[in-house]
Structure formats: C-alpha cells, structure tokens
C-alpha positions as a Markdown table, in Angstrom:
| # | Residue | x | y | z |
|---|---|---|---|---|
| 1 | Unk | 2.0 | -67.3 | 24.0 |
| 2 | Unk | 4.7 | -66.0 | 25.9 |
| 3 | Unk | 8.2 | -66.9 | 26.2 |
| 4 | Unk | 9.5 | -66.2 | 29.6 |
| 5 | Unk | 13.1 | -66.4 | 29.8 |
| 6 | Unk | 15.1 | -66.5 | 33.3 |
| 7 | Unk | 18.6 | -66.1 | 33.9 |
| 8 | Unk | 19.0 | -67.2 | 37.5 |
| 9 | Unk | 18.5 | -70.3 | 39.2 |
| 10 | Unk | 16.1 | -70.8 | 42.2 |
| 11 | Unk | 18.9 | -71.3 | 44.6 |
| 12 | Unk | 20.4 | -67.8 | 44.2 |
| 13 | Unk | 17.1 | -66.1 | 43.2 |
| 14 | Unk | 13.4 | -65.5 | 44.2 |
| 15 | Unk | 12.9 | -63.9 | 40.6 |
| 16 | Unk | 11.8 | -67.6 | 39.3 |
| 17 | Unk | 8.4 | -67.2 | 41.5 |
| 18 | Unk | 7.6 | -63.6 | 39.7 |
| 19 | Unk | 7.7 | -65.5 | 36.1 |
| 20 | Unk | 5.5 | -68.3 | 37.5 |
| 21 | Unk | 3.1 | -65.9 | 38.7 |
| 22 | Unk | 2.9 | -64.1 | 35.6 |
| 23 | Unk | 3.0 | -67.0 | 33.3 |
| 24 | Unk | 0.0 | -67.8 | 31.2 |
| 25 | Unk | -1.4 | -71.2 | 30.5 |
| 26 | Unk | -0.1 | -71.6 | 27.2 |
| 27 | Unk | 3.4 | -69.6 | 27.9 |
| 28 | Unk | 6.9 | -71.0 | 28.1 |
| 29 | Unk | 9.9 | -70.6 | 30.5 |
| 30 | Unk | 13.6 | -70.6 | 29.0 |
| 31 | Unk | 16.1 | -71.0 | 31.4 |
| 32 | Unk | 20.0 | -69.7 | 30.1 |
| 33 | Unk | 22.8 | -68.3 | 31.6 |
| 34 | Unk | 22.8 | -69.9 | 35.4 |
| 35 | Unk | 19.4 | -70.2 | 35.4 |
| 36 | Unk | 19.9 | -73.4 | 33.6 |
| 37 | Unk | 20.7 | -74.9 | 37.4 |
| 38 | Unk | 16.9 | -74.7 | 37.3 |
| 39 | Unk | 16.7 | -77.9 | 35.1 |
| 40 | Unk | 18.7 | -80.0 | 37.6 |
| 41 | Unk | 16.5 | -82.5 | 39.6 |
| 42 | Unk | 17.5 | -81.0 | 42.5 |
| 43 | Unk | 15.9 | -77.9 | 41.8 |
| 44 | Unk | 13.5 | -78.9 | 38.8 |
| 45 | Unk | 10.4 | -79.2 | 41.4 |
| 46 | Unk | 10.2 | -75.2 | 41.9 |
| 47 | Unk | 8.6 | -75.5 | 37.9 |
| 48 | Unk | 6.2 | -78.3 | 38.4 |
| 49 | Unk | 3.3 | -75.9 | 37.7 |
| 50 | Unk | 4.8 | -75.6 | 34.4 |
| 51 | Unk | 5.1 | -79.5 | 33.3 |
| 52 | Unk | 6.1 | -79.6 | 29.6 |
| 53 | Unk | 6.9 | -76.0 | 29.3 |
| 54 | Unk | 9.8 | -75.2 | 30.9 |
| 55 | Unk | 13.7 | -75.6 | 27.9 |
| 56 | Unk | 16.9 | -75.4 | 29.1 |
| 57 | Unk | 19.5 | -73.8 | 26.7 |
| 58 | Unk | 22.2 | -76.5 | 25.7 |
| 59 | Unk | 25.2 | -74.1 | 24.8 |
| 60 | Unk | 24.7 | -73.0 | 28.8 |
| 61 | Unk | 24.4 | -76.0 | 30.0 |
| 62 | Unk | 27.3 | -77.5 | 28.2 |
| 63 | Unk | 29.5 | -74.1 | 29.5 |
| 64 | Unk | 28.7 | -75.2 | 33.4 |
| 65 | Unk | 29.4 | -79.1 | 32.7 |
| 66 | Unk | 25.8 | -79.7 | 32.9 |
| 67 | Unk | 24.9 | -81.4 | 29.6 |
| 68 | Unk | 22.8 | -84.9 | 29.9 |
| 69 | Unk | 22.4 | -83.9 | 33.8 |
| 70 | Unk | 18.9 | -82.0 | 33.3 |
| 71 | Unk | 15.9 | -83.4 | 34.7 |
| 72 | Unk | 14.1 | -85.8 | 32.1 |
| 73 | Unk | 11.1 | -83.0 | 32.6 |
| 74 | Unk | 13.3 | -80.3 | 31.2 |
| 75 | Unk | 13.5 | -79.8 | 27.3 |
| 76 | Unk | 16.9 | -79.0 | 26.3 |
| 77 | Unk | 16.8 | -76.7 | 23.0 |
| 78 | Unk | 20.2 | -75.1 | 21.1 |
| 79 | Unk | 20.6 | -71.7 | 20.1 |
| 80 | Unk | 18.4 | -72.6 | 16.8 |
| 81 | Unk | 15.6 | -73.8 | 19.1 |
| 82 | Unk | 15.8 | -70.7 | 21.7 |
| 83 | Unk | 15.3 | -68.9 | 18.4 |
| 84 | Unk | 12.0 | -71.1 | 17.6 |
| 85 | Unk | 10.9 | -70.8 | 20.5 |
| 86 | Unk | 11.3 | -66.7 | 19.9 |
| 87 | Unk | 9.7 | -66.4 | 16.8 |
| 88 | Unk | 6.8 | -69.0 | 18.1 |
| 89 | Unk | 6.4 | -66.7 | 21.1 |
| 90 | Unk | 4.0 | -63.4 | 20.8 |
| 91 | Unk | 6.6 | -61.4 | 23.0 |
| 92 | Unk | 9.3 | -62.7 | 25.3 |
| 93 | Unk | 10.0 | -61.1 | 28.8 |
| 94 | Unk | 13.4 | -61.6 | 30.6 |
| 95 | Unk | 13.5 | -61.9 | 34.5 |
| 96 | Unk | 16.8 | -61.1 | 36.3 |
C-alpha cells in the first residue's frame, strides 16, 4: 500500500487527478496543508473513486477553521494517525 499525500486542493490544482491516476487499489490519499479543502463537500466528489480511503489531517483543518466541516466520507486523522498511516504504508509519495 501506498500513502499518497497531497497538499493542494482541487480548486487551485489539477495535481489531485495525477495521484488518482497513479493510485493503486489498496493505496491511500492524505490530504494536509490546503489540500485539506479537498475534504469539504463541495469538493469531496473529485475522490469518489477513492471511497473509504481518502484522511484529512485535523491539525490543518483546525488551522483554516475547518474542523467538523469535512465531508462525512473523509476520515479525519491527527498527527499520530498521519504517522499510522506512514508506518502502515509501503512508501508514501507527495504531489504538489
């Protein structure tokens, strides 16, 4: 498994449909830094394909004002989870 972890949200970035493309069946997508905009409902539906894999990193959603506004799709995960999901994960790519 691979954890996939994206930094930007769809709205400002195409980079989201590279990691989709490249994501394995089994493999997980992270979103932090503004990517966590990804998890809102509003924008949530560019990860369908990914139903039940796709975190959102609390400490950046809780920095933007975001915290209990994900998507009910979205599992949000501390820095101890983001470092779970690390050590679960094979290798972990970053997409800017």
């Amino acid at each position: 498994m691979i954890l996939h972890i994206l930094n930007r949200p769809p709205s400002s970035s195409l980079a989201y449909r590279d990691a989709l493309v490249a994501m394995g069946s089994e493999d997980r997508l992270l979103l932090i830094e503004d990517g966590v905009l990804g998890a809102m409902t509003a924008q949530v539906r560019h990860f369908q394909a990914i139903d039940g894999r796709l975190f959102a990193l609390r400490e950046d959603l809780n920095a933007r004002g975001l915290l209990g506004q994900c998507d009910a799709s979205v599992q949000v995960v501390d820095v101890d989870g983001f470092v779970t999901l690390t050590e679960e994960a094979d290798k972990t790519v970053s997409w800017f």
